[in-house]
N, C-alpha and C positions, 0 to 999 in steps of 0.2 A: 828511276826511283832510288833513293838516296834510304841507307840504315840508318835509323836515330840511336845514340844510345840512351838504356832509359839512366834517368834520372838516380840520384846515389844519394845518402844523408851518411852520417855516421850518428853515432852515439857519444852526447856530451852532459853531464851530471849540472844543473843546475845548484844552486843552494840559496837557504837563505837567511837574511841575518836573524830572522825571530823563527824557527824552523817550530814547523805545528799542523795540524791538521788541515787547515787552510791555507796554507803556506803552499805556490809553485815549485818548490824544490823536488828533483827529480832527474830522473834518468828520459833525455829528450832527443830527438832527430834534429841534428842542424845539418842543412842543404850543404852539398857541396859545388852543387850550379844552379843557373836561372832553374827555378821551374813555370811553368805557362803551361797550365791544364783546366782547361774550361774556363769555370769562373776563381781556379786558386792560383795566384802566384806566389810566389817566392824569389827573393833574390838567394843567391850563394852567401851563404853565411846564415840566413834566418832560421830561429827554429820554426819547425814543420807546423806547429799548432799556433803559435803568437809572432807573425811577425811583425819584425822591428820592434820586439819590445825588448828592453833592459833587463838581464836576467844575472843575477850574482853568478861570477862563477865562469861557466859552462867549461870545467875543468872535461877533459880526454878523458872517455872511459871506453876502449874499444873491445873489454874483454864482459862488459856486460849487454842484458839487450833492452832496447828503451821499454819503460815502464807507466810512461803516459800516454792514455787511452787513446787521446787525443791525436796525438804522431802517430798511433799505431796504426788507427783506424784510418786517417787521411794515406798513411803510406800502401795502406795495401789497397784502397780506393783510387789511387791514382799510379799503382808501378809502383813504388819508388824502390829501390835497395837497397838495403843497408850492407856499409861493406866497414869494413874491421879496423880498417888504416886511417888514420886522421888528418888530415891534411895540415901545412903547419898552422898556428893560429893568425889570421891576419889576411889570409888568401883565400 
């Protein structure tokens, strides 16, 4: 029997160009490995709630904690952790 380690996202600030009340801008969990949990996956890099989709931005913010329901509620539904340190962008 083999340890997995669980799964990790960090914390990346979306924005957007017309910033508003309907607007996706926000504080979101982007994966930072595969995840494969039931029926959700993710690749590394995607955010936790939309992926593969185009999000302005997703500037490094690892001293805040994500503030879309949507990340929050899948991370704690499936493990995830969030950890503080960013990986560089591009990996």
């Amino acid at each position: 029997m083999t340890e997995t380690t669980p799964p990790t996202a960090h914390v990346r600030y979306a924005y957007s160009p017309r910033q508003g009340a309907s607007s996706r801008g926000g504080y979101h969990l982007l994966m930072n490995q595969r995840l494969d949990s039931g029926r959700l996956h993710r690749d590394a890099g995607d955010v936790l709630c939309q992926p593969r989709r185009d999000f302005w931005g997703l500037e490094p913010r690892p001293e805040v904690a994500a503030d879309c329901t949507a990340c929050v509620r899948l991370a704690e539904r499936h493990g995830i952790t969030t950890v503080q340190t960013c990986p560089p962008r591009g990996k």
